[in-house]
C-alpha positions as CSV (number, residue, x, y, z in Angstrom):
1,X,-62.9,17.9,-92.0
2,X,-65.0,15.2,-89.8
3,X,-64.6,11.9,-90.9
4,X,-67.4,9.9,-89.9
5,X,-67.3,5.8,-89.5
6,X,-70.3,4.0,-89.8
7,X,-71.2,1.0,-87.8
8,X,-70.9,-1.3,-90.7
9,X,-67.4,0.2,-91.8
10,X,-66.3,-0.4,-88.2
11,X,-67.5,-3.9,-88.5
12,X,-65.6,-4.4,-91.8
13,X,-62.6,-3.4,-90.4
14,X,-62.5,-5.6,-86.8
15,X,-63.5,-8.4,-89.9
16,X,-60.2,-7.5,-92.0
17,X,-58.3,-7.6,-88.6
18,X,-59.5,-11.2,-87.7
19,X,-58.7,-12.1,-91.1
20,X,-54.9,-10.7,-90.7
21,X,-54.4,-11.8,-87.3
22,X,-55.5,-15.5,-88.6
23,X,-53.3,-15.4,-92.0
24,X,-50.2,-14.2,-89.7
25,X,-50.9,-17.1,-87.4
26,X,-51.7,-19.6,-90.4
27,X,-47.9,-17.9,-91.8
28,X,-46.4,-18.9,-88.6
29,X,-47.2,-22.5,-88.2
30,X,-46.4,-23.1,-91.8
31,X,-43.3,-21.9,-91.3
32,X,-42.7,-23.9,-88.0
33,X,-43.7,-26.7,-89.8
34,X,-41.3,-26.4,-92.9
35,X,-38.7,-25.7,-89.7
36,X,-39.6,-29.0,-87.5
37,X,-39.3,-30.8,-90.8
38,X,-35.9,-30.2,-91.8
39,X,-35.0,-30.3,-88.0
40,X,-36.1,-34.1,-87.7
41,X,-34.5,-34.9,-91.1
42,X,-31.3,-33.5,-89.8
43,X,-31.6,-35.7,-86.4
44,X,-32.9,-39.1,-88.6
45,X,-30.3,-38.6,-91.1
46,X,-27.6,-37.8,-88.1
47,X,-26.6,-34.7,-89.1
48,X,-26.9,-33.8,-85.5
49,X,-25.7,-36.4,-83.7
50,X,-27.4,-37.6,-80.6
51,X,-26.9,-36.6,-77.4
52,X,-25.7,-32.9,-78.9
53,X,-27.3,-29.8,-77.6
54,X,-29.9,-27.6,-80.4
55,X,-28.3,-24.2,-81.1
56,X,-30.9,-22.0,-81.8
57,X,-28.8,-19.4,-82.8
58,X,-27.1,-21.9,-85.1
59,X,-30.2,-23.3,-86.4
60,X,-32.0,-20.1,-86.9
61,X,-29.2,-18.3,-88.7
62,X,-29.0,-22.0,-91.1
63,X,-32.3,-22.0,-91.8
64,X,-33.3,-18.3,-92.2
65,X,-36.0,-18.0,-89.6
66,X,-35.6,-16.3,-85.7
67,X,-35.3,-18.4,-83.1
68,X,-39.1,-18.8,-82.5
69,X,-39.7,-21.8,-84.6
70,X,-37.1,-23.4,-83.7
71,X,-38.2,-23.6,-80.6
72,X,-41.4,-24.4,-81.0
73,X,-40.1,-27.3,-83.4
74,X,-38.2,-28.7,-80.6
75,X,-41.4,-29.0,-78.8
76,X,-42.9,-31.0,-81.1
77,X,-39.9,-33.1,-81.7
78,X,-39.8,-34.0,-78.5
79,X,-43.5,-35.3,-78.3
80,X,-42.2,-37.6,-80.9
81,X,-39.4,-39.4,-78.9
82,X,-36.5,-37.3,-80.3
83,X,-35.9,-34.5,-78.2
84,X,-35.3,-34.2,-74.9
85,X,-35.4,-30.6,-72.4
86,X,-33.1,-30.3,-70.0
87,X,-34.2,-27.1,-67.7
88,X,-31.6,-24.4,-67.7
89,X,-29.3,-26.2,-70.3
90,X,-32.0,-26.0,-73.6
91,X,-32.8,-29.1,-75.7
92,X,-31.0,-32.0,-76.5
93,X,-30.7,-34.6,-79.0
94,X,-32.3,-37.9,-77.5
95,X,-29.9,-41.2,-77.2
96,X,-31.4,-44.6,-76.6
97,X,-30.3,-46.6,-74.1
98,X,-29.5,-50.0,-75.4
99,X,-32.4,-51.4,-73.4
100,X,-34.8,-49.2,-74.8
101,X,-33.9,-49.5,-78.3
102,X,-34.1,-53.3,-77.5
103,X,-37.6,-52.6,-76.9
104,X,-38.5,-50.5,-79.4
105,X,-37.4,-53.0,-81.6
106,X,-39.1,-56.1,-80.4
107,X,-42.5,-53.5,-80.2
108,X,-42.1,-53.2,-83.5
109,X,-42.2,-56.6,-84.3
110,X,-45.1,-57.2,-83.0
111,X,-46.2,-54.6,-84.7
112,X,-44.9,-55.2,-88.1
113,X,-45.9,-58.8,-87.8
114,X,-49.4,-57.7,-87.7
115,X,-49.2,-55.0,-90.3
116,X,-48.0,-57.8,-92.8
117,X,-50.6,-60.2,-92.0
118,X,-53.0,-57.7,-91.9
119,X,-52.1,-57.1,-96.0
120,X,-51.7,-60.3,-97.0
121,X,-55.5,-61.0,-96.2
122,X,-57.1,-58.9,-99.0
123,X,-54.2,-56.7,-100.9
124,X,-55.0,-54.3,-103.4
125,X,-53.0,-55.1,-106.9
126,X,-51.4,-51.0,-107.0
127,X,-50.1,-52.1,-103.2
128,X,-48.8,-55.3,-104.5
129,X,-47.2,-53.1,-107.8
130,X,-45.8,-50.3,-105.8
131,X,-43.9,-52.6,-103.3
132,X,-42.2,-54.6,-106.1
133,X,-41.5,-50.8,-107.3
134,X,-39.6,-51.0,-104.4
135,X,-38.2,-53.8,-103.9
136,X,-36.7,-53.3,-107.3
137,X,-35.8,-49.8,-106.7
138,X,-33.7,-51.1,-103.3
139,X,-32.4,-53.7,-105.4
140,X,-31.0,-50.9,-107.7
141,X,-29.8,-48.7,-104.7
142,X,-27.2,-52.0,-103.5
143,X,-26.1,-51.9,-107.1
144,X,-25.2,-48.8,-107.2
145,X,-24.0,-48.9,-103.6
146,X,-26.4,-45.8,-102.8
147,X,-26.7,-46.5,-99.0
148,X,-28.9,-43.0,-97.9
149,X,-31.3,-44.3,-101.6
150,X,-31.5,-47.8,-99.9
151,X,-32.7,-46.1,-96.6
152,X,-35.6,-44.1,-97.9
153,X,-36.7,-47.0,-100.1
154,X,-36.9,-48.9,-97.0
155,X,-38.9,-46.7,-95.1
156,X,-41.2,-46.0,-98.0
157,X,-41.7,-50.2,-98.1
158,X,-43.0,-50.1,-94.7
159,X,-44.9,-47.6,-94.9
160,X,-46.7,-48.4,-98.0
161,X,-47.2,-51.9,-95.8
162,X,-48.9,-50.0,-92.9
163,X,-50.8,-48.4,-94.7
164,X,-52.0,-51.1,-96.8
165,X,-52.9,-52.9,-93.9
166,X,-56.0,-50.7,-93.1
167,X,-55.4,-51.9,-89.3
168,X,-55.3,-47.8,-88.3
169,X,-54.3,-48.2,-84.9
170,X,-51.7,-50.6,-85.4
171,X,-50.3,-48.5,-88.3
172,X,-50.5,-45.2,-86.0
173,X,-48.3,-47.5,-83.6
174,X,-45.9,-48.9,-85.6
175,X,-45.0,-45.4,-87.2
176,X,-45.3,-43.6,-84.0
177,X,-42.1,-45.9,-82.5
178,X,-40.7,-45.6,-86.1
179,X,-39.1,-42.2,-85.7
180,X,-37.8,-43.4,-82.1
181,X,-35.8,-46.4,-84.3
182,X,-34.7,-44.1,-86.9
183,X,-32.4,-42.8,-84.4
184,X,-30.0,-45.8,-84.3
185,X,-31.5,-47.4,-87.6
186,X,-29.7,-45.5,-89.9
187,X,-26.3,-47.0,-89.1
188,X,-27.5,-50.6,-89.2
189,X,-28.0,-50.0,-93.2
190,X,-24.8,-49.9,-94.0
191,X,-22.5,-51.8,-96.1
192,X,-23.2,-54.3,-99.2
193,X,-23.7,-57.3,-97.6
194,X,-26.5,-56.0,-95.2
195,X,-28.2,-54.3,-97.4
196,X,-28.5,-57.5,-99.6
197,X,-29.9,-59.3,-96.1
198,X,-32.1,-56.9,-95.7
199,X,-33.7,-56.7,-99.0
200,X,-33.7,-60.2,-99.0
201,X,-36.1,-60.2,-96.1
202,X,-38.3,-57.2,-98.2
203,X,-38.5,-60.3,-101.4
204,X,-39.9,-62.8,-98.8
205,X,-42.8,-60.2,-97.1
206,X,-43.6,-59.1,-100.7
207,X,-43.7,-62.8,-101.8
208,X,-46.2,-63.8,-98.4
209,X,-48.3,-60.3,-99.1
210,X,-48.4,-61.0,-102.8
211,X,-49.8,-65.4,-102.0
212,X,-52.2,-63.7,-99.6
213,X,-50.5,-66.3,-96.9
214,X,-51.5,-64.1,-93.7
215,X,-49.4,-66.4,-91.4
216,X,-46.3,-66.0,-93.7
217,X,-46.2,-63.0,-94.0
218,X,-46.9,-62.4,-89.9
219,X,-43.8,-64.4,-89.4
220,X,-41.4,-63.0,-92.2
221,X,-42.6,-59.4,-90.8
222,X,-41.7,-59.9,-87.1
223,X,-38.7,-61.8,-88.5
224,X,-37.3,-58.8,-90.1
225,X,-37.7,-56.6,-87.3
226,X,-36.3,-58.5,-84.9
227,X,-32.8,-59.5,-87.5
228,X,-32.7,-55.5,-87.7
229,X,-32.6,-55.9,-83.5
230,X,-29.3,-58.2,-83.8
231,X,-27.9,-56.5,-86.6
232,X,-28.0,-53.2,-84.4
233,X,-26.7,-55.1,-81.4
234,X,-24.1,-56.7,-83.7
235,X,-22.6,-52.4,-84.6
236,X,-22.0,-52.2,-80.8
């Protein structure tokens, strides 16, 4: 029996090929994704501590996957500050120097500073509701002495602040360095009393943003950056 395939047919199936090869790919950086995600929550939340070496073999048997994504998550991690390559030794964890972290934060003030002014010119009333949301929520997290609640409230406050800004550039800034801080910030927010300092500072940026006061809100934005500086210094 001769089976015969037409030009067409032929086309069709180089077309369902493409289409495979393209899902498989799409497959593959989802997954790598979902895989440099819970890897950078594990380093922020300092599950691996810094300066410790990434198993692949540890990670990939943890997580499910080969060892492919991991790597290739490591690779992006390491574009974001977090990571560093060693050649022959693999990839490692990234500490901060005292004097870098010293800059990060005082970048950041600037930064923030900005970001808050920026906010306070024009803000929208569902920015203004969702911060006290937050405020409130943080407020409710010292109560309850949830410290790892009071630390994703916090971020989500500043965040919701950059964005609100609509200064893009600053905002890509501020949260580009934000991941680099993350790596010593978690250990400043801990404890009763500097949680309440903390939030504190939140109620008076909320209070500038909220009275429009651009300068206010400037100066109680760079404050609180730079108090999160000396608090850090003060864990040393």
């Amino acid at each position: 029996m001769t089976i015969y395939i037409f030009r067409d047919d032929m086309a069709s199936m180089e077309i369902r090929e493409e289409v495979r090869q393209a899902w498989a790919k799409r497959r593959q950086r989802t997954l790598t994704v979902q895989v440099r995600e819970e890897l950078e929550r594990m380093i922020l939340w300092g599950e691996i501590k810094g300066g410790a070496r990434l198993n692949e073999n540890a990670l990939a048997a943890r997580m499910g996957v080969s060892r492919g994504p991991i790597r290739e998550a490591a690779r992006a991690l390491e574009r974001d500050g977090l990571v560093r390559t060693i050649a022959n030794r693999g990839s490692f964890v990234r500490e901060l120097s005292t004097r870098e972290a010293c800059e990060l934060y005082d970048l950041r003030a600037l930064l923030a500073g900005e970001l808050c002014a920026q906010a306070a010119r024009d803000p929208h009333p569902e920015a203004i509701s969702d911060l006290t949301r937050l405020v409130a929520e943080m407020d409710a997290a010292i109560a309850d002495a949830d410290e790892d609640s009071y630390f994703a409230r916090n971020l989500d406050f500043h965040d919701l602040i950059a964005e609100a800004s609509g200064a893009t550039r600053t905002r890509d800034l501020y949260l580009s360095l934000g991941k680099e801080v993350r790596l010593i910030r978690w250990h400043v927010l801990r404890g009763r009393k500097a949680l309440e300092v903390s939030n504190a500072e939140h109620h008076r940026i909320l209070a500038a943003i909220a009275a429009r006061d651009p300068d206010a809100a400037r100066r109680e934005g760079d404050t609180h950056h730079r108090n999160g500086k000396r608090r850090w210094l003060e864990t040393l």
